[in-house]
N, C-alpha and C positions, 0 to 999 in steps of 0.2 A: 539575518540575511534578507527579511522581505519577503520571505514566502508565506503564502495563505496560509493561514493554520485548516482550513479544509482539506487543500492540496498536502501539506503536511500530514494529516491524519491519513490519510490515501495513501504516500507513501510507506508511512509505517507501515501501516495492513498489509502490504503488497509485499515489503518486503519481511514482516512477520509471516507469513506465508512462506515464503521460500527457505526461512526459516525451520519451519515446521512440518515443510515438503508437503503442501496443502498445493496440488498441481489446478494451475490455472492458466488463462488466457494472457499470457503477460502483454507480448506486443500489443493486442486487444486494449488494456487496459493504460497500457503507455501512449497507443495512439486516442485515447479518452481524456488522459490527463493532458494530452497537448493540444488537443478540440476545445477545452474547458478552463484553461491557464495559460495557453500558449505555450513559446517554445519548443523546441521537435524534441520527440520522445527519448533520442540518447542525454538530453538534461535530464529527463526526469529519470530514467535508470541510473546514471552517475549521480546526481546531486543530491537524490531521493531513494527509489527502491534500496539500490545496491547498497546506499549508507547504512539505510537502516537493517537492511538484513548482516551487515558487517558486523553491527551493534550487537542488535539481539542476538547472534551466532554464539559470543561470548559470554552468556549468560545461560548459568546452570538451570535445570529446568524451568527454562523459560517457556516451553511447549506445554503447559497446563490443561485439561480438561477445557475450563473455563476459555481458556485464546482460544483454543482450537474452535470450540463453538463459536464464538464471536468472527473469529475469521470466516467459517463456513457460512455464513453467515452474510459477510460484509463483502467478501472477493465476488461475490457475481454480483452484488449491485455495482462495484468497479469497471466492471467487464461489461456493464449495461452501460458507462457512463454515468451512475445515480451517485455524487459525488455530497459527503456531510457540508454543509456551509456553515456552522457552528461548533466541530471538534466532536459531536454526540455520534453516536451508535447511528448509523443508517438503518 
């Protein structure tokens, strides 16, 4: 589709998070990813979060130790706007 794999990894987080009921700043972090990407934030919740959190929902313990730390982690550099440029761990 064209989309950053930075922006990509953002969305996944964001919506492995919702996923894993890891409560966040979401509009926060929607209106970050549309300062940083463009486009107004109801793409990045349709084309982005929401997909991804569709995804992961259906997958059996998907919620590991290990995501959970990583997310706690990665969602308020989200919420700061500190977005990966290479796919790696913020």
């Amino acid at each position: 589709m064209g989309w950053d794999s930075g922006l990509q990894y953002a969305w996944s987080r964001a919506g492995a998070a919702l996923t894993c009921n890891i409560e966040y700043k979401k509009d926060r972090v929607l209106s970050e990813m549309s300062k940083k990407y463009g486009n107004p934030p109801i793409i990045h919740e349709i084309n982005g979060v929401s997909f991804h959190h569709a995804q992961s929902k259906r997958i059996k313990s998907f919620c590991t130790k290990e995501r959970i730390d990583e997310l706690e982690m990665v969602i308020p550099k989200l919420e700061r706007g500190e977005f990966s440029e290479n796919n790696e761990l913020l």
